[in-house]
C-alpha positions as CSV (number, residue, x, y, z in Angstrom):
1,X,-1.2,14.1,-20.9
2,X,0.0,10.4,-20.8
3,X,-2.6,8.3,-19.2
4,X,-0.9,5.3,-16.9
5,X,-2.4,2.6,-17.8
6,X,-2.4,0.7,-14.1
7,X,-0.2,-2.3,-12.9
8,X,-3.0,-4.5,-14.6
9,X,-1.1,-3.7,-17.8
10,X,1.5,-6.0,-16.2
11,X,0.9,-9.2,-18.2
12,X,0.7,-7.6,-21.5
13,X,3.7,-5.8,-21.2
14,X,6.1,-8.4,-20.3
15,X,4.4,-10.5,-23.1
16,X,4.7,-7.6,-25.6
17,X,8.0,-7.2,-25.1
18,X,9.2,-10.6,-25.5
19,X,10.2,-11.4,-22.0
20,X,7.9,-13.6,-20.9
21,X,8.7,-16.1,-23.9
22,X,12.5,-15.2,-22.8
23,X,11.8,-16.8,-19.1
24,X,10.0,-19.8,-20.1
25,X,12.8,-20.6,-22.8
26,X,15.0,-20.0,-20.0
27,X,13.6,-22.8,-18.2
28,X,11.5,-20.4,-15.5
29,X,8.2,-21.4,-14.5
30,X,7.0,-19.3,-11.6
31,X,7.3,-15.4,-10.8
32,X,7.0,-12.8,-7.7
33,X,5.5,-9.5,-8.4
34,X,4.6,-7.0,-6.1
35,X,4.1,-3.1,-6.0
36,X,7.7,-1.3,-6.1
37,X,6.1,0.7,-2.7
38,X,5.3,-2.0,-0.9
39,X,8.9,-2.3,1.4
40,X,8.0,-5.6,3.0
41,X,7.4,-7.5,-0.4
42,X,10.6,-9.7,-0.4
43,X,10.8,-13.2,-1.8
44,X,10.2,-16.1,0.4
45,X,10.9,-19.4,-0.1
46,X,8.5,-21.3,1.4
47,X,5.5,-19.3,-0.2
48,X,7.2,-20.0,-3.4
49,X,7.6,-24.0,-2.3
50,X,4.0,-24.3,-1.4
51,X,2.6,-22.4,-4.6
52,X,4.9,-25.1,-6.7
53,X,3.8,-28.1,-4.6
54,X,0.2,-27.5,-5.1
55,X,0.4,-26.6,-8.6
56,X,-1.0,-23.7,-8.3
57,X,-1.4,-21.1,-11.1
58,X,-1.7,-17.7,-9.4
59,X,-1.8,-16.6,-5.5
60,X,-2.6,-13.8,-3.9
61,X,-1.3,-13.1,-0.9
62,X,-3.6,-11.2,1.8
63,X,-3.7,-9.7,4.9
64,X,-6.4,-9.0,7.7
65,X,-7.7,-5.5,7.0
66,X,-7.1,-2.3,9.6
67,X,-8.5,0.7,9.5
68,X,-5.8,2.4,7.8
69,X,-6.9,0.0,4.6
70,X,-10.3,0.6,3.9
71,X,-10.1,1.9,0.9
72,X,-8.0,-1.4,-0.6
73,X,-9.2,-3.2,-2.6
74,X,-10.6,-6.4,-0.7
75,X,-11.1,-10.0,-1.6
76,X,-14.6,-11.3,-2.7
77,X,-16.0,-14.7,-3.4
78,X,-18.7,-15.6,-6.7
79,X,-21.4,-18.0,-6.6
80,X,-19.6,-20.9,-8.2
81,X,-16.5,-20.2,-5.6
82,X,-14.2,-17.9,-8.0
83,X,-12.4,-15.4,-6.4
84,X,-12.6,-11.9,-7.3
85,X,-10.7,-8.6,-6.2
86,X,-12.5,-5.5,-5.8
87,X,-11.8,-2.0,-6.3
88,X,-12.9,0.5,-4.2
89,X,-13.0,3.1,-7.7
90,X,-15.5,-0.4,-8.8
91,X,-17.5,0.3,-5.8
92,X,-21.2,1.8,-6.4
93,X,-21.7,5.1,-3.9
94,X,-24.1,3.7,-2.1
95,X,-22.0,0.4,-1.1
96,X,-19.3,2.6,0.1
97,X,-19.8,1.4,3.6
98,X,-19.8,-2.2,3.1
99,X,-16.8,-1.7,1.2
100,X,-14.9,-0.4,3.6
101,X,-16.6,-2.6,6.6
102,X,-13.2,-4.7,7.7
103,X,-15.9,-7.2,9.4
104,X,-17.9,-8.2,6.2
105,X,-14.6,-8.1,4.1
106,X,-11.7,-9.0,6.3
107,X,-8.7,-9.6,3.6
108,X,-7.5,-7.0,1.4
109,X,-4.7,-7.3,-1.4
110,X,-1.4,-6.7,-0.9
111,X,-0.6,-6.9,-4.3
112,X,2.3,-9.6,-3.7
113,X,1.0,-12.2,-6.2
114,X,2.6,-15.3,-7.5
115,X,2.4,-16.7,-11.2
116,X,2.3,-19.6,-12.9
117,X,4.2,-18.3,-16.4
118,X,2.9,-21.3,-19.0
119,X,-0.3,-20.8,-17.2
120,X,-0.2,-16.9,-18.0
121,X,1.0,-17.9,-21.4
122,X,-1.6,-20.0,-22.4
123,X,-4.3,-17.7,-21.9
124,X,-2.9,-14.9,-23.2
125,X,-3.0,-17.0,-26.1
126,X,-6.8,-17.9,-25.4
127,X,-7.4,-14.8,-25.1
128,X,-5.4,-13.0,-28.1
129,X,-3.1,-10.8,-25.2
130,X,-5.9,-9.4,-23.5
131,X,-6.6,-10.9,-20.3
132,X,-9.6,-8.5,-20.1
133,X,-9.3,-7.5,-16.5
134,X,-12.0,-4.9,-15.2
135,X,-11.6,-1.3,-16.2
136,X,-11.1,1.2,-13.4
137,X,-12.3,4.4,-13.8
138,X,-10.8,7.6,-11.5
139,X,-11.3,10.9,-11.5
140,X,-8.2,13.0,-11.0
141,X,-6.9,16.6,-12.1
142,X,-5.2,16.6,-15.6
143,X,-2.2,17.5,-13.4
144,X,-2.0,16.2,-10.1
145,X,0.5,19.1,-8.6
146,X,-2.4,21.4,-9.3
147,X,-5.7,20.4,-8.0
148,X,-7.7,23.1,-9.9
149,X,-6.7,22.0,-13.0
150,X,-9.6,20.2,-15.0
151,X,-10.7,17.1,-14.0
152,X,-10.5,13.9,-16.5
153,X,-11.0,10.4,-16.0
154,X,-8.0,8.6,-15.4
155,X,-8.8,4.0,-16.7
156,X,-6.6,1.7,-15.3
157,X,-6.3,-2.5,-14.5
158,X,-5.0,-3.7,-11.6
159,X,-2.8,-6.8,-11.4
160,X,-4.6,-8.6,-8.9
161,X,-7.7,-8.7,-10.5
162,X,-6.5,-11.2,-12.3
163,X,-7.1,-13.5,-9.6
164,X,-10.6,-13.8,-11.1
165,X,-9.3,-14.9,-14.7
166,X,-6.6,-18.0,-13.3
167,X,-9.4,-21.0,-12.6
168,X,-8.3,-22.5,-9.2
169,X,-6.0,-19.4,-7.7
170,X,-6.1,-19.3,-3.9
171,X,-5.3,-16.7,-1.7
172,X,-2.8,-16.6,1.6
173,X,-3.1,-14.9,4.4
174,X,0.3,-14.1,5.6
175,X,1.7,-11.3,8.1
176,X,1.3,-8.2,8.3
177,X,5.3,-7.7,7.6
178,X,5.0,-8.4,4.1
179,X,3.3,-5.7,3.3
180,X,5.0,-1.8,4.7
181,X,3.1,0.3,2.1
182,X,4.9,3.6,1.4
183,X,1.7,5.8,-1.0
184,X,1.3,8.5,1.2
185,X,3.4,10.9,3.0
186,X,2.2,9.8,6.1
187,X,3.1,6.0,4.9
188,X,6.8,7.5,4.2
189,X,7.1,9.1,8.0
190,X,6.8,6.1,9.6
191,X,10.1,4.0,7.7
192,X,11.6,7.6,8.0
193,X,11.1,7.1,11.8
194,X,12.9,4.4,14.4
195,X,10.0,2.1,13.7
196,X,11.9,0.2,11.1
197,X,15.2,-1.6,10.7
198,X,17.0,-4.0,8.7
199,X,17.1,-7.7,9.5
200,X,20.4,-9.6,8.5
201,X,19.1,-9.8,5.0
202,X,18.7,-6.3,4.5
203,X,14.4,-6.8,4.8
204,X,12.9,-4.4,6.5
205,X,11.2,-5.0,10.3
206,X,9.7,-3.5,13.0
207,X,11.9,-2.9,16.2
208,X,12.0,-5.6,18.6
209,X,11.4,-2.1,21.3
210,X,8.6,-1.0,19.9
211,X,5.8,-1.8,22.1
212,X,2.6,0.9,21.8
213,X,0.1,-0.1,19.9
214,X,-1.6,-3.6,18.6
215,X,0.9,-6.1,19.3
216,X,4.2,-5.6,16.4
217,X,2.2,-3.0,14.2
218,X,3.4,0.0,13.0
219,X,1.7,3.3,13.6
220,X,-1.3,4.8,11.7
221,X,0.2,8.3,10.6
222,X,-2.3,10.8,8.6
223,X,-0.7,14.0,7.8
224,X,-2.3,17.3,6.8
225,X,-2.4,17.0,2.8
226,X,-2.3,21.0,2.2
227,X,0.9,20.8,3.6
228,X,2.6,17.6,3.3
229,X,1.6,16.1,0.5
230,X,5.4,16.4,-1.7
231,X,8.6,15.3,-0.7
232,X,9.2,19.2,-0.8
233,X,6.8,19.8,2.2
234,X,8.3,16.9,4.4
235,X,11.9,17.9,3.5
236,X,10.6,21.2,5.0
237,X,8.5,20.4,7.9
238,X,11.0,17.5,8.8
239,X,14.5,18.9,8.4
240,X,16.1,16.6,10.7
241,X,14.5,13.9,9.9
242,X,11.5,12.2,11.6
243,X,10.4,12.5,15.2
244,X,10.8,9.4,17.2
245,X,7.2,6.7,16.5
246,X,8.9,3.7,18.6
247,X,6.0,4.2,21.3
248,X,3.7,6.0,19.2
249,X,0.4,4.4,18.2
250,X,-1.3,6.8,16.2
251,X,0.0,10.4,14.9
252,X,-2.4,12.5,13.4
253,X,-1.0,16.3,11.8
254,X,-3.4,19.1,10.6
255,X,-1.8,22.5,9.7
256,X,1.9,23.4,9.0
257,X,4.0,22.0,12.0
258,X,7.8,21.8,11.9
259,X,10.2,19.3,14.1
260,X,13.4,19.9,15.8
261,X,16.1,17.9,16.4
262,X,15.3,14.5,18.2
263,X,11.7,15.0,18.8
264,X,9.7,12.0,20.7
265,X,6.0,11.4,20.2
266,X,4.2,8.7,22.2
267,X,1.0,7.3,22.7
268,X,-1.8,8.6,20.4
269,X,-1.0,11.9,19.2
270,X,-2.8,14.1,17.4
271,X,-1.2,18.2,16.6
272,X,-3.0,21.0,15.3
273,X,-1.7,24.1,14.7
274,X,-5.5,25.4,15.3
275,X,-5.6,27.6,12.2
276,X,-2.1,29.6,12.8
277,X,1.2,28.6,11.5
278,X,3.5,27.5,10.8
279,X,4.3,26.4,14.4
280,X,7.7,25.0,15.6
281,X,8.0,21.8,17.7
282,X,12.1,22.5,19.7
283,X,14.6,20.5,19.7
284,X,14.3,17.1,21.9
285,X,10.7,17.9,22.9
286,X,9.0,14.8,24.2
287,X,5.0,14.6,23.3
288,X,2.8,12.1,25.2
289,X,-0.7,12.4,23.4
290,X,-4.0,11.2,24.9
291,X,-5.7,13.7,23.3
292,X,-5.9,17.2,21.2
293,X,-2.3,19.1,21.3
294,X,-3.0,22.6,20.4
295,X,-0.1,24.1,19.3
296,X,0.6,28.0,19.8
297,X,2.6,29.8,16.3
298,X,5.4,31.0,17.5
């Protein structure tokens, strides 16, 4: 099977294929990535003004970690002041829960970075193309539809581990808009929903009515893997399209539940089909959750 070889393989690519030595002899000097998922990563001029005025050659920008990213990769500091990005796949098992303490390591990645490009060129030549970013190793299924397929070990870079390699990059913390992650199918409900909108520059934002919650957050959403996992299975279980989230603070799904037209869910809500399914939810049905919603199959 082809092995991805992670976003890390980034800077070799675009110097591989010529295009880096394409924007420099086209008089550019600085460059905005950021994950393709990431809905909130658009470019912003006065990020892009301060990064120039400080001559800086990469930035990172961060974000104060929730509970729904524990499992990003955070920001850490080395002895001499260097910053580092690490992994949680980097993590030994038994620092698991310092990893994911939000306390101890407040800032995690959002994977919208900014580069220097004759910085980046200059040491790739140092460094004869290789950056040499640290290996990740996961373990996944040879085929991810089919989780009992055999596992292998998937290596990978990531692109913001390069933070460690650019003497001098800084980090930003900025808000919380720039980064609307969409890896999960719970991720993808909540743009689905009435959440989101589109500012006069076509950037996504949260509604100026929504109001449950921390102050102008979205909604955590987990969803039942075993049955929403594939756009298949929310196509399925969300026909319509998704339930109302504008007063929801936290929607949590286990078992096969399907909406109706013009559903509302409010407050924190979590459904459970309790073992039997699937189970309908009618049309225009209103849900105010404080706590456990058993729902009956029917």
């Amino acid at each position: 099977e082809w092995n991805p070889p992670g976003h890390g393989d980034l800077y070799a690519a675009i110097s591989t294929s010529g295009i880096l030595d394409q924007l420099l002899s086209a008089g550019y000097e600085y460059a905005f990535v950021s994950n393709s998922d990431n809905l909130g990563a658009v470019l912003d001029m006065s990020i892009l003004g301060y990064f120039a005025e400080e001559r800086l050659p990469f930035l990172m920008e961060v974000a104060y970690r929730t509970a729904a990213d524990r499992k990003g990769g955070h920001l850490a500091q080395q002895a001499n002041g260097q910053l580092i990005l690490r992994e949680l796949a980097q993590c030994p098992p038994n620092e698991v829960g310092d990893f994911q303490n939000i306390e101890r390591y407040p800032f995690f990645n959002t994977n919208n970075l900014w580069l220097h490009l004759p910085t980046l060129q200059r040491l790739l030549e140092e460094r004869y193309g290789v950056l040499g970013l640290p290996l990740i190793r996961n373990e996944k299924p040879i085929d991810p539809t089919r989780p009992e397929t055999p596992a292998i070990y998937q290596l990978e870079t990531a692109m913001g581990s390069a933070i460690a390699v650019f003497e001098g990059a800084q980090a930003m913390r900025v808000p919380r808009s720039r980064f609307v992650p969409v890896k999960t199918s719970g991720d993808l409900l909540v743009p689905m929903s009435d959440v989101y909108g589109l500012n006069k520059e076509f950037a996504i934002q949260l509604s100026h009515q929504r109001h449950a919650g921390p102050p102008r957050r979205p909604p955590l959403v987990e969803l039942d893997a075993s049955n929403y996992q594939r756009i298949s299975d929310m196509q399925l279980r969300f026909p319509y399209g998704a339930p109302s989230l504008l007063n929801c603070a936290r929607l949590t799904i286990n078992g096969d539940i399907r909406f109706g037209r013009n559903v509302v869910l409010e407050g924190d809500v979590l459904l459970s089909s309790n073992g039997a399914g699937p189970v309908h939810i009618g049309d225009g049905e209103c849900i105010i959750g404080e706590r456990q919603q058993i729902l009956e199959h029917h």
